[in-house]
Structure formats: structure tokens, C-alpha cells
LUMDOTOR-710859 format. One record per residue: residue number from 0; residue in three letters; x, y, z of N, C-alpha, C in turn. Coordinates in pm, 1 decimal. Layout:
BEGIN
<rec num="NUM" residu="ALA" n_X="X" n_Y="Y" n_Z="Z" ca_X="X" ca_Y="Y" ca_Z="Z" c_X="X" c_Y="Y" c_Z="Z"/>
...
//
This chain:
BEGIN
<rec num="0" residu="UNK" n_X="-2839.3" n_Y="-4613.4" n_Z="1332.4" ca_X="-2747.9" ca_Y="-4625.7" ca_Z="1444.0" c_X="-2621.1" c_Y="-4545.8" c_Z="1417.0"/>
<rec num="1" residu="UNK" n_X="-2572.4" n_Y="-4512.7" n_Z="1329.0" ca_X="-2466.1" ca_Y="-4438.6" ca_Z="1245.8" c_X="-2475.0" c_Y="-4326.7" c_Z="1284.7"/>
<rec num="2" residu="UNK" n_X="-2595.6" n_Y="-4315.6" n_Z="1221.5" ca_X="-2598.5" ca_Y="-4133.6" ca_Z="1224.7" c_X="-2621.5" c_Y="-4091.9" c_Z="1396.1"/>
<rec num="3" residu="UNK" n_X="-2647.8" n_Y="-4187.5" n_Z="1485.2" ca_X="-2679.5" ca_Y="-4138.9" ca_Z="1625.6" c_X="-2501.6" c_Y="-4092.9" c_Z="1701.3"/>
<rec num="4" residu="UNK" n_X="-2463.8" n_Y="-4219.9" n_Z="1625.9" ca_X="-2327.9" ca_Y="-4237.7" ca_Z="1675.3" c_X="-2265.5" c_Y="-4127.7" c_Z="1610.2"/>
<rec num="5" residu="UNK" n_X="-2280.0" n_Y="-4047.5" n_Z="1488.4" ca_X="-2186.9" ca_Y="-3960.1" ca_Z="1452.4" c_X="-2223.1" c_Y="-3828.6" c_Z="1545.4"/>
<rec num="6" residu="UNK" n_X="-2364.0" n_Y="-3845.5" n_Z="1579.5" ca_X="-2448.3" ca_Y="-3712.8" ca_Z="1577.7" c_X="-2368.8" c_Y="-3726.3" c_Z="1812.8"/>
<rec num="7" residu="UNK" n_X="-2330.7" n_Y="-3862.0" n_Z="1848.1" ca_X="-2319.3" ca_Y="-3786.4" ca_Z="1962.7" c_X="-2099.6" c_Y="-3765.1" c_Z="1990.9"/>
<rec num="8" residu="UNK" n_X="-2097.2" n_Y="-3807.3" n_Z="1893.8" ca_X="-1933.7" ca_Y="-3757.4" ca_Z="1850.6" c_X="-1893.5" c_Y="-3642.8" c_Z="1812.9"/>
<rec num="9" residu="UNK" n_X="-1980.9" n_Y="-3615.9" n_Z="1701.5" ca_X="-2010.8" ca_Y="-3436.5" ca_Z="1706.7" c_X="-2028.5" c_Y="-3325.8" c_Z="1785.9"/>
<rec num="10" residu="UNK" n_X="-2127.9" n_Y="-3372.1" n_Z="1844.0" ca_X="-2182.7" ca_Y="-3324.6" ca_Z="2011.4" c_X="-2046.4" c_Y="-3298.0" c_Z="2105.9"/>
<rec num="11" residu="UNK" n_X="-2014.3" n_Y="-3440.3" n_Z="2110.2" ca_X="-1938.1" ca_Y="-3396.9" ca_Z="2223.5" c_X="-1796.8" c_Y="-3331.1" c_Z="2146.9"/>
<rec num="12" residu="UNK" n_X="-1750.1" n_Y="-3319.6" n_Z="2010.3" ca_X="-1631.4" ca_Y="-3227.6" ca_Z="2012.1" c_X="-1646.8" c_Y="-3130.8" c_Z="1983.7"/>
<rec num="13" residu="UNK" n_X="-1788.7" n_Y="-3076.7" n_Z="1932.4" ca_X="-1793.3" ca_Y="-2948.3" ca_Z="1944.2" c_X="-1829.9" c_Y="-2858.4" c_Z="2082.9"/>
<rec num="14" residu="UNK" n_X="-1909.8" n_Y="-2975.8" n_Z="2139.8" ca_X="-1906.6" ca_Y="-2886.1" ca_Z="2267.1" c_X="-1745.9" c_Y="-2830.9" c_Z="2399.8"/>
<rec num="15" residu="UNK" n_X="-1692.3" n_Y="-2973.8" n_Z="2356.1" ca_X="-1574.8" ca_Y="-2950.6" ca_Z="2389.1" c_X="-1472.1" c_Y="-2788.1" c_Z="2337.9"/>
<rec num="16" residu="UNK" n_X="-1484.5" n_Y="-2773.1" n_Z="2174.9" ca_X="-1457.8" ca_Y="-2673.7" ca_Z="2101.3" c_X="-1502.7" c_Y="-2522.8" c_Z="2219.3"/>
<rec num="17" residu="UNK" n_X="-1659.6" n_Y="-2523.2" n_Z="2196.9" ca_X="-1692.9" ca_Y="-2446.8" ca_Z="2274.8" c_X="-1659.5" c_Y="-2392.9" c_Z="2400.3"/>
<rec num="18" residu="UNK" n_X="-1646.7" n_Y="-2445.9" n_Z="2467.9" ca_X="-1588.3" ca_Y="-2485.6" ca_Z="2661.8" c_X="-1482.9" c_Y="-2476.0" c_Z="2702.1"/>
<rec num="19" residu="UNK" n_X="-1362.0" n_Y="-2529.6" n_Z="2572.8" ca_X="-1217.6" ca_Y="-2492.1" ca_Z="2575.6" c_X="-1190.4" c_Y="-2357.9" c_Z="2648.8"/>
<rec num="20" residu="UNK" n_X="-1225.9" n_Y="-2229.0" n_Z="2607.4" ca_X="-1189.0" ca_Y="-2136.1" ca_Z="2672.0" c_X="-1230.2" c_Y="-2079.8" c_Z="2851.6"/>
<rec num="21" residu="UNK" n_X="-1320.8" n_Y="-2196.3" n_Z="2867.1" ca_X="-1349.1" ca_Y="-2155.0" ca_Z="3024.7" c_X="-1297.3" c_Y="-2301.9" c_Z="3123.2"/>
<rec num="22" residu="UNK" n_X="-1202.6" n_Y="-2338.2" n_Z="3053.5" ca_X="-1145.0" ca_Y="-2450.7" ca_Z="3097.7" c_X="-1108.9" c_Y="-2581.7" c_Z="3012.8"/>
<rec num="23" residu="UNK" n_X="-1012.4" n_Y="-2685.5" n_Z="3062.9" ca_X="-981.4" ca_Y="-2771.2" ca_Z="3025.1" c_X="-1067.1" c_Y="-2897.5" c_Z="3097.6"/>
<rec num="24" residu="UNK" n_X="-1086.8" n_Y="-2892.5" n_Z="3226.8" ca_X="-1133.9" ca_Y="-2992.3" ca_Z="3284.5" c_X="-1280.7" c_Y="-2954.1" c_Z="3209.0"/>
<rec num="25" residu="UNK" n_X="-1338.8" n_Y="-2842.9" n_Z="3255.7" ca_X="-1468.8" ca_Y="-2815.2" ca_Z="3246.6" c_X="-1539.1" c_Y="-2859.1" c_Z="3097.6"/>
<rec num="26" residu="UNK" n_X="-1482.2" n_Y="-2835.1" n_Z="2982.9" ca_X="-1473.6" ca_Y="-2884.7" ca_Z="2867.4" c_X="-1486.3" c_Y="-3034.3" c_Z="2823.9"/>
<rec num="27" residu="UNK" n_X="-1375.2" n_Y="-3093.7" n_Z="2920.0" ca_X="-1377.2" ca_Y="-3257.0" ca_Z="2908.9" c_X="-1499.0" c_Y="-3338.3" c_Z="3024.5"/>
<rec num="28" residu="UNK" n_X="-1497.6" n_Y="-3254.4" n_Z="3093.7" ca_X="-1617.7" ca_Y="-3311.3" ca_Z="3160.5" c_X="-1763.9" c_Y="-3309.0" c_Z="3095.6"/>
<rec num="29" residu="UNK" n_X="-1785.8" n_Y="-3200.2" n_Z="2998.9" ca_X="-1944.4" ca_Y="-3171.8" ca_Z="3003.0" c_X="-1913.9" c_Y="-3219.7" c_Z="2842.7"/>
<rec num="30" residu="UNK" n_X="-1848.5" n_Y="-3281.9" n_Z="2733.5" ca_X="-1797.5" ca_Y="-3326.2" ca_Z="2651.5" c_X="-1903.0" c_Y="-3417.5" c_Z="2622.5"/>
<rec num="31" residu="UNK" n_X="-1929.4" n_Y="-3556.3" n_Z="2740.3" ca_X="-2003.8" ca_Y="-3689.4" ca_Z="2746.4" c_X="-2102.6" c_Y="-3641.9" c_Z="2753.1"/>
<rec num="32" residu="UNK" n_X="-2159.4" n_Y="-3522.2" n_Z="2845.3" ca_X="-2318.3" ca_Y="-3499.6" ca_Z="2814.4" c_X="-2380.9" c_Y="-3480.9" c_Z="2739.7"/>
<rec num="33" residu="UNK" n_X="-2285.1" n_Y="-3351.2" n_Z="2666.0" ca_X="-2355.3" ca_Y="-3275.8" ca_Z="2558.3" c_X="-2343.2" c_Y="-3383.6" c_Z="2437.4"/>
<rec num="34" residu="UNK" n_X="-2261.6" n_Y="-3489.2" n_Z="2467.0" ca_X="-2242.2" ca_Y="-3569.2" ca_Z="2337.4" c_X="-2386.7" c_Y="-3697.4" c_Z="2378.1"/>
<rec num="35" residu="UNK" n_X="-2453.9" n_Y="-3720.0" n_Z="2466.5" ca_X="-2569.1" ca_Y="-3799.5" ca_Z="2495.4" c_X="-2661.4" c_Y="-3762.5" c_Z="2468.3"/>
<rec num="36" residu="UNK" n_X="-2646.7" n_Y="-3608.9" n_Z="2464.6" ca_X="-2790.3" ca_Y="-3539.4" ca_Z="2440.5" c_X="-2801.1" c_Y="-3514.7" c_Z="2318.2"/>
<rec num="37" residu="UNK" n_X="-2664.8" n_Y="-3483.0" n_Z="2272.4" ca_X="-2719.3" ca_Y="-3484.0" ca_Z="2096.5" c_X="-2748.6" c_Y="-3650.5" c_Z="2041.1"/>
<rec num="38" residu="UNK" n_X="-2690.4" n_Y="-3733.8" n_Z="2092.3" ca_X="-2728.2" ca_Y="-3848.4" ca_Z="2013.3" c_X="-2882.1" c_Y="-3872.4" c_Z="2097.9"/>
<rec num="39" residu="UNK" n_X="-2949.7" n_Y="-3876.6" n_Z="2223.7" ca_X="-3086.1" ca_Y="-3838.9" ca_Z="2229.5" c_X="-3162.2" c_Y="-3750.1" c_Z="2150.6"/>
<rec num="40" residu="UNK" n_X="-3096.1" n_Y="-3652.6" n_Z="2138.6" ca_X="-3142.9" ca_Y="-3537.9" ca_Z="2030.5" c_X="-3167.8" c_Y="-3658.0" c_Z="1864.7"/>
<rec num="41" residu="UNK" n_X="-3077.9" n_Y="-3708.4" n_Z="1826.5" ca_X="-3084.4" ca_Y="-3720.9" ca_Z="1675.6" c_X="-3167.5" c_Y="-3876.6" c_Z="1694.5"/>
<rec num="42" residu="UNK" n_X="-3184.9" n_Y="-3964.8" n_Z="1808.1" ca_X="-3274.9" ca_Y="-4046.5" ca_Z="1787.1" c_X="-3397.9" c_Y="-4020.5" c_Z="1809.5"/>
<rec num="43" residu="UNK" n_X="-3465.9" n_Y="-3857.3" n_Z="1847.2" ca_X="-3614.2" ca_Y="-3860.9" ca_Z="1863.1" c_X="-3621.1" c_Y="-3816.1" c_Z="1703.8"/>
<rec num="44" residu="UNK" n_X="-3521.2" n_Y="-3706.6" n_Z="1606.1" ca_X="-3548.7" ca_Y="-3722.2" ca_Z="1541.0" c_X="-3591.2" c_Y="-3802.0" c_Z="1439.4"/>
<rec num="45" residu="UNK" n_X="-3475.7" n_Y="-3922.4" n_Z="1459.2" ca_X="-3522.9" ca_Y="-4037.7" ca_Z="1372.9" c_X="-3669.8" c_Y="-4096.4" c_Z="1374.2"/>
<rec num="46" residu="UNK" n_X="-3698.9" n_Y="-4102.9" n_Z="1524.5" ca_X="-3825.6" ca_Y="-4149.5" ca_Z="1522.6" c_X="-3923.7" c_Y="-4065.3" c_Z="1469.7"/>
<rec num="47" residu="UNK" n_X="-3921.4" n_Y="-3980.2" n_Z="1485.0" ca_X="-4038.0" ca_Y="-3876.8" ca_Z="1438.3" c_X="-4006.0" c_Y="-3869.0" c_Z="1304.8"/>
<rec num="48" residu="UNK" n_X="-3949.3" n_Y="-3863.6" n_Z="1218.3" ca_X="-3921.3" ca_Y="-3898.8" ca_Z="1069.7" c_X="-4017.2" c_Y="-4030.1" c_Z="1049.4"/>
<rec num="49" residu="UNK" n_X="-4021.5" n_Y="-4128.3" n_Z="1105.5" ca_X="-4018.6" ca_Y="-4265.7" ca_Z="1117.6" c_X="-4188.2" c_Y="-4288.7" c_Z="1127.9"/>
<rec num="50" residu="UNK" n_X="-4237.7" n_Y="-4185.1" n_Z="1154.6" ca_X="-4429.1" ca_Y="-4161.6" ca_Z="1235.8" c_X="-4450.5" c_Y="-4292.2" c_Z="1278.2"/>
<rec num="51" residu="UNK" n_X="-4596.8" n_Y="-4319.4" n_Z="1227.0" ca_X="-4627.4" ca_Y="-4410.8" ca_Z="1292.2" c_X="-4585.4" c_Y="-4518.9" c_Z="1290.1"/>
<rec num="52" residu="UNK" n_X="-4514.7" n_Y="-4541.8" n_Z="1211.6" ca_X="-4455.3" ca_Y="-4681.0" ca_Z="1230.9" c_X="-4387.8" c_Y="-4716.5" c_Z="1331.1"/>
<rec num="53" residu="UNK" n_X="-4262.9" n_Y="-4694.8" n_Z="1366.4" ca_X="-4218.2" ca_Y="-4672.8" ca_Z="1500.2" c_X="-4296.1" c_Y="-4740.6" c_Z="1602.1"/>
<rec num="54" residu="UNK" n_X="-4402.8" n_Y="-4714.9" n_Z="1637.0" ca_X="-4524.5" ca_Y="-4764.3" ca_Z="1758.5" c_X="-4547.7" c_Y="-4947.3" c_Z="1724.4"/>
<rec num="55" residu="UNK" n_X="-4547.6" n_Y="-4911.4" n_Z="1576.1" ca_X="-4638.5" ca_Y="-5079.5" ca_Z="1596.9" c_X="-4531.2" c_Y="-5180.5" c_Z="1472.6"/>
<rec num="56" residu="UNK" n_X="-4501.1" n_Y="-5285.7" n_Z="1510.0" ca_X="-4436.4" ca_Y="-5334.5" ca_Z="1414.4" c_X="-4515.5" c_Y="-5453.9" c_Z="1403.3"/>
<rec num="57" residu="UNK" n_X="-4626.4" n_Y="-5466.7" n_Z="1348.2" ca_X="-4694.4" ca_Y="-5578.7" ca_Z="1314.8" c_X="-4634.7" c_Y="-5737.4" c_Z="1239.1"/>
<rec num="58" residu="UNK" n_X="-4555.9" n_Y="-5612.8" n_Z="1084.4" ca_X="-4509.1" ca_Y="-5695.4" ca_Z="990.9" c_X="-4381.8" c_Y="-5763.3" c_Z="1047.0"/>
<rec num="59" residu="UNK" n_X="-4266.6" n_Y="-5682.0" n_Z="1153.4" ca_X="-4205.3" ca_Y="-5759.5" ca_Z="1207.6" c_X="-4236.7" c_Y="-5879.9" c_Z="1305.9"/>
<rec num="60" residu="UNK" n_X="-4331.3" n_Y="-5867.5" n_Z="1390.3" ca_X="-4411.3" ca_Y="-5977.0" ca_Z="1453.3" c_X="-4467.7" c_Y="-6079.5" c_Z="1386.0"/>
<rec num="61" residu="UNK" n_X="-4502.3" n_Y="-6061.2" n_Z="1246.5" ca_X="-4582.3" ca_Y="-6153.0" ca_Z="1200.1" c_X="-4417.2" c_Y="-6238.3" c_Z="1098.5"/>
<rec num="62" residu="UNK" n_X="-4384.0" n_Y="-6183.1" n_Z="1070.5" ca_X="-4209.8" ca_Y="-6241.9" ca_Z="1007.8" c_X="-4164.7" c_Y="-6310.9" c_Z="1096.6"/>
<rec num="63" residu="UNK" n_X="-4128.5" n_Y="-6257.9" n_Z="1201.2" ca_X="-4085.8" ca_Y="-6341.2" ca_Z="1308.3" c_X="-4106.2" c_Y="-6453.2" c_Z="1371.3"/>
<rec num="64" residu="UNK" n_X="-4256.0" n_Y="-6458.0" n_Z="1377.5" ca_X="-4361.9" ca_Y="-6552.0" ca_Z="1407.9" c_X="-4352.9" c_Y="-6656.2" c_Z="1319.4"/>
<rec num="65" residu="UNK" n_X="-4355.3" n_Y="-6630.6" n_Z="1173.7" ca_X="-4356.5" ca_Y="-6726.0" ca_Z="1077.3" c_X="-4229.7" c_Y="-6839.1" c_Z="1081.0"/>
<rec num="66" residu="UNK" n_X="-4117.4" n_Y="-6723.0" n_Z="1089.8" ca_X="-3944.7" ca_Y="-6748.3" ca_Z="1104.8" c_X="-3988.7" c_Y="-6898.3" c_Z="1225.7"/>
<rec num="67" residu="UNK" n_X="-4032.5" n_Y="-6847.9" n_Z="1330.0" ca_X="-4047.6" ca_Y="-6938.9" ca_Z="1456.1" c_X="-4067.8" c_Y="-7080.4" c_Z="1402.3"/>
<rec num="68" residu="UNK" n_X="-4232.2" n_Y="-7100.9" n_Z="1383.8" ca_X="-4260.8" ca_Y="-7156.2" ca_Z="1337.0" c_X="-4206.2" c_Y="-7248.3" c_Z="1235.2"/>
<rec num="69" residu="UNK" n_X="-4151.9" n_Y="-7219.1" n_Z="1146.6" ca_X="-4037.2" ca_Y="-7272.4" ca_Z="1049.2" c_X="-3929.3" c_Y="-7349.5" c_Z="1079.4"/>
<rec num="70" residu="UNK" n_X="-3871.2" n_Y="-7277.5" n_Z="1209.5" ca_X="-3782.6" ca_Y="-7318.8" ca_Z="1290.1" c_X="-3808.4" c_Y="-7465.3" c_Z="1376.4"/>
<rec num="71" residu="UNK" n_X="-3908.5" n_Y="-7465.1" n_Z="1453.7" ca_X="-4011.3" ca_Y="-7546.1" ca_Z="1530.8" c_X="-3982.8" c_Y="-7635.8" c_Z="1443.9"/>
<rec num="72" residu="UNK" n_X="-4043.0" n_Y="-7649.8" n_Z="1327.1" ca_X="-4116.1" ca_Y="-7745.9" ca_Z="1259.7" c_X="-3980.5" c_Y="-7813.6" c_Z="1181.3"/>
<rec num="73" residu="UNK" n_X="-3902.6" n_Y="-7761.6" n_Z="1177.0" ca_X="-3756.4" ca_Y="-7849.9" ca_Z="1076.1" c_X="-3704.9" c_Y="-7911.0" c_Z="1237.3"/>
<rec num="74" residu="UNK" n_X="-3716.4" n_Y="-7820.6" n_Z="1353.0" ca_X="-3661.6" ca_Y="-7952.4" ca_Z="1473.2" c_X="-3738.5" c_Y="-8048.8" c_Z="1455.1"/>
<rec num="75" residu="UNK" n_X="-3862.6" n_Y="-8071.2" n_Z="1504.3" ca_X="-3933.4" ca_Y="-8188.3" ca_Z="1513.1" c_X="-3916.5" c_Y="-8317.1" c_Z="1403.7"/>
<rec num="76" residu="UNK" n_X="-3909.4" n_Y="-8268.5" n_Z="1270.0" ca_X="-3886.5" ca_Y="-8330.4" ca_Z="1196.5" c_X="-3745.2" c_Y="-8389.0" c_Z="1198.2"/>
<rec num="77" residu="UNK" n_X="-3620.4" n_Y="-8301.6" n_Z="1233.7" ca_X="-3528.8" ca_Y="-8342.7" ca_Z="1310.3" c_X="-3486.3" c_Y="-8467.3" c_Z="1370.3"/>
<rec num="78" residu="UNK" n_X="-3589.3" n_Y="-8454.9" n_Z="1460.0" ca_X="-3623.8" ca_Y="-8528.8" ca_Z="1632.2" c_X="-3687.8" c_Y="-8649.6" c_Z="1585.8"/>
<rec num="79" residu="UNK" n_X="-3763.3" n_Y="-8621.0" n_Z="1473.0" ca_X="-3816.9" ca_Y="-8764.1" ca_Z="1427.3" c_X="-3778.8" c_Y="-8832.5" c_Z="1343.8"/>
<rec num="80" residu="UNK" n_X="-3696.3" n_Y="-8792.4" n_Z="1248.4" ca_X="-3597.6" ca_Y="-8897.4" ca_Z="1204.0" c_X="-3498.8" c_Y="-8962.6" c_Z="1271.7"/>
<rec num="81" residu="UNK" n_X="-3432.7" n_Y="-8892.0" n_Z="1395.0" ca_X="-3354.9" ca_Y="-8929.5" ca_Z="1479.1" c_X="-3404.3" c_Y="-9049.2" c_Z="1592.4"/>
<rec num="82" residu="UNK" n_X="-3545.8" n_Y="-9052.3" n_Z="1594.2" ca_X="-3593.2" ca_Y="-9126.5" ca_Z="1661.0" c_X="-3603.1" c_Y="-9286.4" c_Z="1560.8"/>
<rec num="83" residu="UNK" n_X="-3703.1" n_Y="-9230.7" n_Z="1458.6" ca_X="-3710.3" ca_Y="-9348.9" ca_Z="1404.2" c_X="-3621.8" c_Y="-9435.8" c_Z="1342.0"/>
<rec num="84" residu="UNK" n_X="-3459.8" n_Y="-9326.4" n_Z="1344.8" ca_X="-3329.2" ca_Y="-9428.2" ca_Z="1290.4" c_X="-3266.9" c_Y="-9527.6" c_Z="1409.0"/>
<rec num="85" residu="UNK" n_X="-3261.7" n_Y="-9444.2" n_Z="1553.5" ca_X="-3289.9" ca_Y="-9462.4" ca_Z="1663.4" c_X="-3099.5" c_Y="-9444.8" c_Z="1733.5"/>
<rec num="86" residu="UNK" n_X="-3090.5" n_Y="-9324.5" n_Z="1623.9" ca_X="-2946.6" ca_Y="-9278.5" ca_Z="1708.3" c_X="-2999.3" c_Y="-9192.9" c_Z="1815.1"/>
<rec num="87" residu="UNK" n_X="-2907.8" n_Y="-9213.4" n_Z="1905.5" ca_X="-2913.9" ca_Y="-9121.5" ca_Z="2026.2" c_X="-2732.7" c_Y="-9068.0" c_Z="2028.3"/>
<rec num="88" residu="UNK" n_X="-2782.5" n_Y="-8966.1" n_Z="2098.9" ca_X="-2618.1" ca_Y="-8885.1" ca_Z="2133.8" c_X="-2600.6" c_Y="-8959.4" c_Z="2291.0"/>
<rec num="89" residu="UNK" n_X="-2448.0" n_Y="-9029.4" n_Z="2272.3" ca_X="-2384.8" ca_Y="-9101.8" ca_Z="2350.8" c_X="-2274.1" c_Y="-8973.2" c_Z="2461.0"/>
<rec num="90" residu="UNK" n_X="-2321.7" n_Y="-8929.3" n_Z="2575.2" ca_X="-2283.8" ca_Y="-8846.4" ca_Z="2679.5" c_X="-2177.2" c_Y="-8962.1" c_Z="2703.4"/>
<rec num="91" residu="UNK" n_X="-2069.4" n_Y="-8855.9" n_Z="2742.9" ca_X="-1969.2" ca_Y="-8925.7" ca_Z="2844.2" c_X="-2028.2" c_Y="-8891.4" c_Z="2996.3"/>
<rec num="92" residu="UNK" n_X="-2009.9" n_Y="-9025.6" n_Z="3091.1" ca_X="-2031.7" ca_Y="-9036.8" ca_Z="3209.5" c_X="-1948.0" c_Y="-8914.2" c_Z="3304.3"/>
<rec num="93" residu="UNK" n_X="-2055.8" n_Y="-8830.9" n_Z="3394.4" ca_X="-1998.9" ca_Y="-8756.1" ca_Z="3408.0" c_X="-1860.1" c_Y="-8765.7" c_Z="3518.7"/>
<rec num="94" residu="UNK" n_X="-1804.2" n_Y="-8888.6" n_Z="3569.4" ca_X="-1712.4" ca_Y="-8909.4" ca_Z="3634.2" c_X="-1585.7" c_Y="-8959.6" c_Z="3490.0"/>
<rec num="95" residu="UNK" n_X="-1594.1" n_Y="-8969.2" n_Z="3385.3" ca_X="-1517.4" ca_Y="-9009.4" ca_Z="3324.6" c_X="-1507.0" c_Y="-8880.8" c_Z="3254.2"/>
<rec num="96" residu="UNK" n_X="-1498.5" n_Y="-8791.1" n_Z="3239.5" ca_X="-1476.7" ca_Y="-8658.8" ca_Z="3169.2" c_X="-1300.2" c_Y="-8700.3" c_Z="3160.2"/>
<rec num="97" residu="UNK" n_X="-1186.1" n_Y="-8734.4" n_Z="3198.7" ca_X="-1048.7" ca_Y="-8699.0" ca_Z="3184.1" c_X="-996.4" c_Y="-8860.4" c_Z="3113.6"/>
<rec num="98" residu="UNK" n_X="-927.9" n_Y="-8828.6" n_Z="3058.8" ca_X="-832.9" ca_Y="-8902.0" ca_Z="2957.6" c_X="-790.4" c_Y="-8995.3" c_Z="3015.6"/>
<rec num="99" residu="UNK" n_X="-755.9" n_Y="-9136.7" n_Z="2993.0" ca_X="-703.8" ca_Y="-9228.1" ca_Z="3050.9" c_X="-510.3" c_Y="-9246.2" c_Z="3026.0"/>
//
């Protein structure tokens, strides 16, 4: 993400550099493009550095999945000690919300 961000900061002050002499507006205007296209430019590179992986992230799906799961399972257990101690969370009535 760094290098996209340097790569469309670059972009746009050198193109600016460039453009300076056929204007000031013209320069600051085409500044944001040329600075989108190089950071488009430097994220296909990344990906293509990146081959196939990029396409399929299995191992992140399956981490994630696990993560879930993990998650799931410490609520319930949660939920069931809370049951069987038999606290409940005490709501204020919603007409009594203000301070007496």
C-alpha cells in the first residue's frame, strides 16, 4: 500500500514538473490523473509480481474460517455460563432513560 501511495505522489509531481511550462492550471489539473494512473500503474505491478496467488486465497479463507469458528464457540460458552449462573443484563426501561 506504501509503495502505491508513493508511486501515485510521484506521478503526480512529476507530471506536474513536466506540464509546468505549458501552464499552471493545466499542470495542476492533469497532476491527479497522472498521479492515479501511476498508482494503477504500480498496483498491476504488484499483482503480477504476486502470480498466482493473488487469484485464490485459500489459506486466508481457511484462517479465517478457523478464527470464526473459535470465535462462535468462546460466545456460546459465554452464553452458557451466563445462563446457568442466571445473570441477565438489567436494561433501563426505555421511558426512564433521564436522571431523577
Amino acid at each position: 500500500m506504501f509503495l502505491i501511495l508513493l508511486a501515485a505522489m510521484g506521478g503526480g509531481i512529476i507530471s506536474t514538473a513536466l506540464l509546468l511550462p505549458y501552464g499552471i492550471w493545466t499542470a495542476l489539473m492533469c497532476a491527479p490523473l497522472t498521479g492515479s494512473l501511476c498508482a494503477a500503474a504500480a498496483g498491476a505491478v504488484i499483482m503480477l509480481r504476486r502470480g498466482e496467488d493473488w487469484s485464490t486465497d485459500a489459506a486466508f479463507d481457511e484462517t479465517t474460517s478457523d478464527q470464526t469458528d473459535a470465535m462462535v464457540k468462546m460466545l456460546r460458552d459465554i452464553a452458557a455460563k451466563g445462563r446457568e449462573t442466571g445473570e441477565t443484563a438489567k436494561r433501563p426501561a426505555a421511558g426512564n432513560s433521564r436522571a431523577a
